[in-house]
N, C-alpha and C positions, 0 to 999 in steps of 0.2 A: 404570485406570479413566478417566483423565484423559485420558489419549491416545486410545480410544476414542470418549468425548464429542468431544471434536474432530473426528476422524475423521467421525464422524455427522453435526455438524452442518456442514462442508465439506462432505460427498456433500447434505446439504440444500439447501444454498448454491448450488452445482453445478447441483442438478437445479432452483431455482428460474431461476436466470439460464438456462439450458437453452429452459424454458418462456415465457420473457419474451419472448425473443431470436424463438423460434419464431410467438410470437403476432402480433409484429410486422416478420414478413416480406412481410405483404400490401404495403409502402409508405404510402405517405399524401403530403401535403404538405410541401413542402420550408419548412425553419424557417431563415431568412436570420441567417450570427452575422455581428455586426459588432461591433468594438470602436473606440473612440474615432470613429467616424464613419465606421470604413474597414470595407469589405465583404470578409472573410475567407473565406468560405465557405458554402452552402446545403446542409444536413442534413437528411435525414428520420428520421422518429421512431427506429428502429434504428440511424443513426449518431450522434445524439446521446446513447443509450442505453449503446452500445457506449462514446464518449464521457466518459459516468460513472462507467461501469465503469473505465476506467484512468487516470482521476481519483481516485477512491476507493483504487485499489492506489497508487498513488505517495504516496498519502496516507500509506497505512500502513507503505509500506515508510521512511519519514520518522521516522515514530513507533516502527516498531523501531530505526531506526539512533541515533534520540537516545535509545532505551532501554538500547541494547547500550551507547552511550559515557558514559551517568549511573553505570552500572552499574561499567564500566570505570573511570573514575574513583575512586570510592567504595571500589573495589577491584584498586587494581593489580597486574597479572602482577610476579611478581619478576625483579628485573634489576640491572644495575647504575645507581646513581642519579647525579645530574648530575655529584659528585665523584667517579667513576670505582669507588667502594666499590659491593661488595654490601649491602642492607639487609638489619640482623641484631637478636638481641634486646637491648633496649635493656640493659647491665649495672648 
């Protein structure tokens, strides 16, 4: 069920950024970035757009990677530990 939901609401996600992207292919006016004073780049509405969109996935791919290692931590794969022993139960 769960994985379905997902499913659905990725193909939503999918087909909004689809339409967005599509709307604003007419151009527009170029949006000057500059950071600390320096002129980087002139974007229009679609490459800024584009822009946030792989801002927002870096984003998240951050937030998975610090979830898989909270995770990992909290519970570690079995191995041998720093004094060369396997960990076993305690007797």
């Amino acid at each position: 069920m769960l994985l379905f939901l997902g499913l659905l609401l990725l193909a939503a996600t999918v087909a909004f950024t689809a339409l967005a992207i599509a709307g604003n292919l007419s151009g527009g006016p170029g949006y000057t970035v500059s950071v600390l004073d320096h002129h980087i780049a002139t974007l229009g509405p679609l490459a800024i757009f584009c822009a946030g969109l792989a801002l927002a996935l870096i984003c998240c791919l951050a937030l998975a990677v610090m979830a898989g290692g909270a995770a990992r931590r909290r519970h570690p794969r079995g191995g041998p530990t720093t004094s060369g022993r396997f960990p076993g139960p305690v007797v």
